[in-house]
MMTF fields as JSON, N, C-alpha, C and O atoms, coordinates in Angstrom:
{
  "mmtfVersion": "1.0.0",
  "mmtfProducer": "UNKNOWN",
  "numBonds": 351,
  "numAtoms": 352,
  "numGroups": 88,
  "numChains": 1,
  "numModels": 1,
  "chainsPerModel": [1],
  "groupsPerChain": [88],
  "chainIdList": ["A"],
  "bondAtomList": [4, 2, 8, 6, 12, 10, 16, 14, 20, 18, 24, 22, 28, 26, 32, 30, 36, 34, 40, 38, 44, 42, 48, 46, 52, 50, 56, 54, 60, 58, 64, 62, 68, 66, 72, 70, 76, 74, 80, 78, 84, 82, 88, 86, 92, 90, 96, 94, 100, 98, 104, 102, 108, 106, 112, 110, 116, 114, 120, 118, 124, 122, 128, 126, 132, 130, 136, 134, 140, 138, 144, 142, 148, 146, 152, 150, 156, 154, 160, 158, 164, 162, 168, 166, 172, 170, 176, 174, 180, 178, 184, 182, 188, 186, 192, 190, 196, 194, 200, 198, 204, 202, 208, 206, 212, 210, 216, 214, 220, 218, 224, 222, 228, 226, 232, 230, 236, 234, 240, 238, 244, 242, 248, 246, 252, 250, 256, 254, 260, 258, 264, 262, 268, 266, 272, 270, 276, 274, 280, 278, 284, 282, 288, 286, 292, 290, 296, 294, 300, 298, 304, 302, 308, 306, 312, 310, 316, 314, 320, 318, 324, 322, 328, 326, 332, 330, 336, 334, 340, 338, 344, 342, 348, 346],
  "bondOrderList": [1, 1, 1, 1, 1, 1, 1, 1, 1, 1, 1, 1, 1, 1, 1, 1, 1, 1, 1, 1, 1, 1, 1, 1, 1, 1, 1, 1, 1, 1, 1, 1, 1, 1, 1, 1, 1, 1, 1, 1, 1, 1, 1, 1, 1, 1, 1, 1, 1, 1, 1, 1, 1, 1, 1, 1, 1, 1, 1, 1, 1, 1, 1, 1, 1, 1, 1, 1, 1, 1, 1, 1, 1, 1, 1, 1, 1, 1, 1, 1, 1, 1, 1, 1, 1, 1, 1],
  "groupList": [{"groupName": "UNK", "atomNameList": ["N", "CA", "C", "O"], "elementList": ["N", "C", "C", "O"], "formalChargeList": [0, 0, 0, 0], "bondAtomList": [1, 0, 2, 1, 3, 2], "bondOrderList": [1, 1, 2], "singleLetterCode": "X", "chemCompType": "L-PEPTIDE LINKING"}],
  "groupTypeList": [0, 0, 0, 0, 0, 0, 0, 0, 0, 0, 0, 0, 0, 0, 0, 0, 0, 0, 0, 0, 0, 0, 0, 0, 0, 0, 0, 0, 0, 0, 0, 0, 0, 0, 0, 0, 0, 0, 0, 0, 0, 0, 0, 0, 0, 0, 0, 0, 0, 0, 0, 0, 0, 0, 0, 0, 0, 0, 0, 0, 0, 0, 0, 0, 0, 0, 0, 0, 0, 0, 0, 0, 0, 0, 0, 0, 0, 0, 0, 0, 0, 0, 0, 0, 0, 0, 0, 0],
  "groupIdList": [1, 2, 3, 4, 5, 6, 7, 8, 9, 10, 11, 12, 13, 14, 15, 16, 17, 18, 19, 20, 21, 22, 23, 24, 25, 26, 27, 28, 29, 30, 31, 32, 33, 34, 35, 36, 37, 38, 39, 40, 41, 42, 43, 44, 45, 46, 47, 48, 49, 50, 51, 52, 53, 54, 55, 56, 57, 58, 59, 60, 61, 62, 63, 64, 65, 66, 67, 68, 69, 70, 71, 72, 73, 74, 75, 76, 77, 78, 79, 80, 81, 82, 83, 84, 85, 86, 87, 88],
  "secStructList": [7, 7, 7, 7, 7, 7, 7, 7, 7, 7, 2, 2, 2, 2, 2, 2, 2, 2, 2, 2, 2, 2, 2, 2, 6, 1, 7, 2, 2, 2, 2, 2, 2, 2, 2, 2, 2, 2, 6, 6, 6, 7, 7, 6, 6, 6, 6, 7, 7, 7, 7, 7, 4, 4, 4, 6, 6, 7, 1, 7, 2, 2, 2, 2, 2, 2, 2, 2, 6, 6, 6, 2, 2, 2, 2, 7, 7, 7, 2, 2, 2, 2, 2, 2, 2, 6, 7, 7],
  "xCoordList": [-23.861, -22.636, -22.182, -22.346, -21.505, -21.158, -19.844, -19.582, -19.105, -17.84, -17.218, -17.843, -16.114, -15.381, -13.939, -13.397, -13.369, -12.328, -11.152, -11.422, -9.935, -9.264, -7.766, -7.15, -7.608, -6.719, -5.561, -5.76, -4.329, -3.057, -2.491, -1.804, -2.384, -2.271, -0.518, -0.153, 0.383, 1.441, 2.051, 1.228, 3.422, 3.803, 4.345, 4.271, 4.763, 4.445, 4.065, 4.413, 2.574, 1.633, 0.719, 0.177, 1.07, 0.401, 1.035, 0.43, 2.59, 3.487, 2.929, 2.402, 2.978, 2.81, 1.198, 0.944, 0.137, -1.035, -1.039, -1.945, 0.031, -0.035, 0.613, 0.442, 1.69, 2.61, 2.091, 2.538, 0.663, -0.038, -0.962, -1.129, -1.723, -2.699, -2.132, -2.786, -0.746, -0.151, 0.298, 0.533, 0.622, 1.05, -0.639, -0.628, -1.477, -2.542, -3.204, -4.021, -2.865, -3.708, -4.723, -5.815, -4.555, -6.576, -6.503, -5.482, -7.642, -7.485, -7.384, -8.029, -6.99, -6.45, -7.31, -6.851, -9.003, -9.771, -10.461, -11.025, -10.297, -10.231, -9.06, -9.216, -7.96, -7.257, -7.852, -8.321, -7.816, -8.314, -9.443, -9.397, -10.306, -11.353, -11.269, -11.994, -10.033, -9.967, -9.024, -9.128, -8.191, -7.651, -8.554, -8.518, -9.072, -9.929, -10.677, -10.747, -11.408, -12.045, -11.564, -12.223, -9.939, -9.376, -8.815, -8.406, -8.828, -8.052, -9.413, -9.26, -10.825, -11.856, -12.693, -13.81, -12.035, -12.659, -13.807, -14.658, -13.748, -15.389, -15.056, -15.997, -13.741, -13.178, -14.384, -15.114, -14.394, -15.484, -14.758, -15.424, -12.802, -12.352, -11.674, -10.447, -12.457, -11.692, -10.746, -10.037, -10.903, -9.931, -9.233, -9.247, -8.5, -7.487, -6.343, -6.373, -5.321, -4.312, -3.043, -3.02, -2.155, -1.507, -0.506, -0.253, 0.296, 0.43, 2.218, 2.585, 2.859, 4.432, 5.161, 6.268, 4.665, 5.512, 6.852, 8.065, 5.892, 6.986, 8.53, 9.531, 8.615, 9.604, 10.161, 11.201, 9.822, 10.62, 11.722, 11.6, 12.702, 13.822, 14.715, 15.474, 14.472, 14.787, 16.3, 17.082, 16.616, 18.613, 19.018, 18.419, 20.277, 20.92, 22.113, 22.402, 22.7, 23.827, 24.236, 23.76, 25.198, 26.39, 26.026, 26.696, 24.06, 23.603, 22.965, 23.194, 22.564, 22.348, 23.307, 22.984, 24.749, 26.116, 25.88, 25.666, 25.999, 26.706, 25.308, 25.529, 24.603, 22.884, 23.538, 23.688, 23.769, 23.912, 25.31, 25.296, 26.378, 27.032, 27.437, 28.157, 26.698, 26.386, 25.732, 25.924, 24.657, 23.715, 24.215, 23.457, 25.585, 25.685, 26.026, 25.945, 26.359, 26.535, 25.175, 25.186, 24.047, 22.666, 22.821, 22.479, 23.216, 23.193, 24.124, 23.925, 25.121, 25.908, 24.87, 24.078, 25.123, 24.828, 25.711, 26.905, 25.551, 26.708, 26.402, 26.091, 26.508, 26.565, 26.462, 25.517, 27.748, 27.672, 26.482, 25.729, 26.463, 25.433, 24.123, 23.326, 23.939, 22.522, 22.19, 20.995, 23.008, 23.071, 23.025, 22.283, 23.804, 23.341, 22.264, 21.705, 21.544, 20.261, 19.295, 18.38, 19.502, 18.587, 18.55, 17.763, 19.179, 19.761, 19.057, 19.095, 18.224, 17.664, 16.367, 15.772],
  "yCoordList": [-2.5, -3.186, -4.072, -3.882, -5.2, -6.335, -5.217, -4.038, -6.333, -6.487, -7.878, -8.886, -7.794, -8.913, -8.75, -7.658, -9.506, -8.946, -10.365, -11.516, -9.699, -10.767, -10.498, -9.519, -11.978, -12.496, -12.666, -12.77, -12.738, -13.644, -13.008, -13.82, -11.682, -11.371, -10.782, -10.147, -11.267, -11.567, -10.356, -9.448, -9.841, -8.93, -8.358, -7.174, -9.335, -8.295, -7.319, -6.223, -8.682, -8.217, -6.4, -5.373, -7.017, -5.647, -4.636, -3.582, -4.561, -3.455, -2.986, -1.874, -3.538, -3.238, -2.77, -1.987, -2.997, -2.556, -1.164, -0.361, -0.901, 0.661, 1.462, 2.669, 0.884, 1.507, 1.882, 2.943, 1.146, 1.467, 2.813, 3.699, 2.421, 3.614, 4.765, 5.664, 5.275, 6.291, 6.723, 7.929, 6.114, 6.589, 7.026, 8.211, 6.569, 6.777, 7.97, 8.6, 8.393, 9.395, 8.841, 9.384, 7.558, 7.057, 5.943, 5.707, 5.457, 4.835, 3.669, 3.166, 2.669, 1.438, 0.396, -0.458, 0.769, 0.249, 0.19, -0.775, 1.018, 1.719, 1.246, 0.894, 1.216, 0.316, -1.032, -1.62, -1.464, -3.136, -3.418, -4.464, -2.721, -2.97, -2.706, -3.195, -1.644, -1.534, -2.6, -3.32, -2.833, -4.22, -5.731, -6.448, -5.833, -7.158, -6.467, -7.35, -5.455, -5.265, -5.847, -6.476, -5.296, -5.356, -7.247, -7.909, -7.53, -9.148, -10.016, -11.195, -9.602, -10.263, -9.698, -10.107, -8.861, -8.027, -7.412, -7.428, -6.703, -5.936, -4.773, -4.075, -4.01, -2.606, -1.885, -2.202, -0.936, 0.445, 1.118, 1.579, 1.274, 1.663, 0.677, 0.696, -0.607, -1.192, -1.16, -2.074, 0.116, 0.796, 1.726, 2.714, 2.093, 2.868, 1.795, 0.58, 2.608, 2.424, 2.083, 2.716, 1.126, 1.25, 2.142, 2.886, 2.211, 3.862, 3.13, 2.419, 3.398, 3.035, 4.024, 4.047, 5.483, 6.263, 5.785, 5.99, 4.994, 4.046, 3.811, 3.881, 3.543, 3.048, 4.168, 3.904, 5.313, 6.224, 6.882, 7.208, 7.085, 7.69, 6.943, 7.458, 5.63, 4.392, 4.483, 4.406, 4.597, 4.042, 4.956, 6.025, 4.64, 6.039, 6.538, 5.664, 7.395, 7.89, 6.834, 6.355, 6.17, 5.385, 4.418, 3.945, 3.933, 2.627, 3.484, 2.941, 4.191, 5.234, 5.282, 4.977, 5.719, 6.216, 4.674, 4.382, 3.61, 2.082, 2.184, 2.863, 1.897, 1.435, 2.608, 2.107, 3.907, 4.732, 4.122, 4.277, 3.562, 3.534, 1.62, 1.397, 0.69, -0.439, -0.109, -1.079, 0.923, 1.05, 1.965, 2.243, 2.283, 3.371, 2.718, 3.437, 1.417, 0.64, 0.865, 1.224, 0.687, 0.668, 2.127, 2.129, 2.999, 4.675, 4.496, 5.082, 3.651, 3.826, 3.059, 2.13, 3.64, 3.144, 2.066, 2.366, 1.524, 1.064, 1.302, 0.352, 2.402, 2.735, 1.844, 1.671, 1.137, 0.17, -0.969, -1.139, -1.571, -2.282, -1.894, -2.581, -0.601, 0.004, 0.124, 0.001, 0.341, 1.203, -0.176, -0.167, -1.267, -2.492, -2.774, -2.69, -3.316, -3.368, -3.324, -4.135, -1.928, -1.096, -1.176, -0.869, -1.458, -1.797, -3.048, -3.339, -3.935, -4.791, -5.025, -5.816],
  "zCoordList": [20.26, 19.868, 21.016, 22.222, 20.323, 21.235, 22.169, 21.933, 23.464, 23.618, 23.864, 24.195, 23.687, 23.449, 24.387, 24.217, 25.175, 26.078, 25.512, 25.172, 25.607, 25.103, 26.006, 26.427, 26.014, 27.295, 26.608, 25.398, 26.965, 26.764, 25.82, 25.2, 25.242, 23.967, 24.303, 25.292, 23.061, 22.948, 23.398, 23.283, 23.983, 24.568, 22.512, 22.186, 21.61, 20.579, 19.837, 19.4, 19.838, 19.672, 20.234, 19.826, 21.184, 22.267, 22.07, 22.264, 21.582, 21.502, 19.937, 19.914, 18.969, 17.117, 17.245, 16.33, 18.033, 18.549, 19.146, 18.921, 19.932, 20.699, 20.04, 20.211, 18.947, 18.021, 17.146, 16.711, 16.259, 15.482, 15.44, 14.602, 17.343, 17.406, 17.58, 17.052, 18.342, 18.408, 17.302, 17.385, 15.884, 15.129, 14.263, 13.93, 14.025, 13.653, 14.268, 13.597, 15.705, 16.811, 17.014, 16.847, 17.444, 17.619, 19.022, 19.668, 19.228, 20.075, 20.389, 19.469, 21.129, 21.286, 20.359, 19.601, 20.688, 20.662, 18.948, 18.431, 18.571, 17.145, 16.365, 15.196, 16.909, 15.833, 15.913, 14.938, 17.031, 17.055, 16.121, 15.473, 16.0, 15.484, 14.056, 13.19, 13.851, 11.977, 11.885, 10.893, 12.652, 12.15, 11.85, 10.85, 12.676, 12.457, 11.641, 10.787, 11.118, 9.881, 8.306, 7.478, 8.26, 7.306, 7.768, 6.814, 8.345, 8.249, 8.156, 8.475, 7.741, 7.677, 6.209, 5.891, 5.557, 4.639, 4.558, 3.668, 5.863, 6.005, 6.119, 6.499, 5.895, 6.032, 5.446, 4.506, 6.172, 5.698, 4.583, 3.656, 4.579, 3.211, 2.679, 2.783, 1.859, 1.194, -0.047, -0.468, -0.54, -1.675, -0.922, -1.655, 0.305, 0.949, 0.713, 0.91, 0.23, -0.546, 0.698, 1.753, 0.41, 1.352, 1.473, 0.525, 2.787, 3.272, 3.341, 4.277, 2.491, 2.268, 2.546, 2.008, 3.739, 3.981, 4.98, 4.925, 5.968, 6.801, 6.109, 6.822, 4.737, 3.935, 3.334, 2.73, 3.299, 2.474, 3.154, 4.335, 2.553, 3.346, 4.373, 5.194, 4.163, 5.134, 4.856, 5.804, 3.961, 3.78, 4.403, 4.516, 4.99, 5.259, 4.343, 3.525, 4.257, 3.115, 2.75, 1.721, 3.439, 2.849, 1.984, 1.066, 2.595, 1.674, -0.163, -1.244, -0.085, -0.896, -1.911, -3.059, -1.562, -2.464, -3.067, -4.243, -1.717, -2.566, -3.597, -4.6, -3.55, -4.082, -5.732, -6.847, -5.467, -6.812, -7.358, -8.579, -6.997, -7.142, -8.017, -8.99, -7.231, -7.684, -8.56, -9.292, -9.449, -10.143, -11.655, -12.584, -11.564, -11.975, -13.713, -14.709, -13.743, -14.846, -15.537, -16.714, -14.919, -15.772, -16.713, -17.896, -16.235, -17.298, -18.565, -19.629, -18.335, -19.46, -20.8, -20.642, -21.834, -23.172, -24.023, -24.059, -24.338, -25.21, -26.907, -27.625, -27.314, -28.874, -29.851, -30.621, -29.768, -30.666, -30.706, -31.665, -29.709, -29.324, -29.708, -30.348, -29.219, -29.525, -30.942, -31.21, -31.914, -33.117, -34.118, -35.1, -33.826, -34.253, -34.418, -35.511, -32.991, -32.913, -33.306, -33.449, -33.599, -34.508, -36.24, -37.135, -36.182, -37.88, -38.524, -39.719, -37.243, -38.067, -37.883, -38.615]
}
């Protein structure tokens, strides 16, 4: 296997890179390389599903209550309306 050494790489960059492998348990070098796998489409798992745990549990209470609370119009029925409807 080749190596490849790469210069100048963005203080972002370099941070969402070490953030990745620590959250993965792997190594620097191993993410790099499944990343450029997957941004070239040569992934070894190209049907691994993406991983949207990052996003769960993200709101905290108060956005939650408003979110159920802005939402709470969608549960009501309207009878009449419905029962019309249906009638034709």
């Amino acid at each position: 296997m080749s190596q490849i050494t790469l210069r100048q790489i963005p203080e972002n960059v370099d941070a969402l890179i070490r953030q990745l492998s620590k959250e993965q348990k792997q190594s620097i070098n191993k993410t790099i390389i499944e990343l450029l796998e997957k941004a070239l489409g040569v992934s070894q798992d190209s049907n691994k599903k993406r991983n949207l745990s990052q996003l769960a549990g993200t709101w905290s209470d108060r956005e939650s209550e408003e979110f159920k609370k802005n939402t709470a119009q969608f549960d009501k029925i309207d009878w009449e309306i419905w029962e019309n409807e249906n009638l034709h």
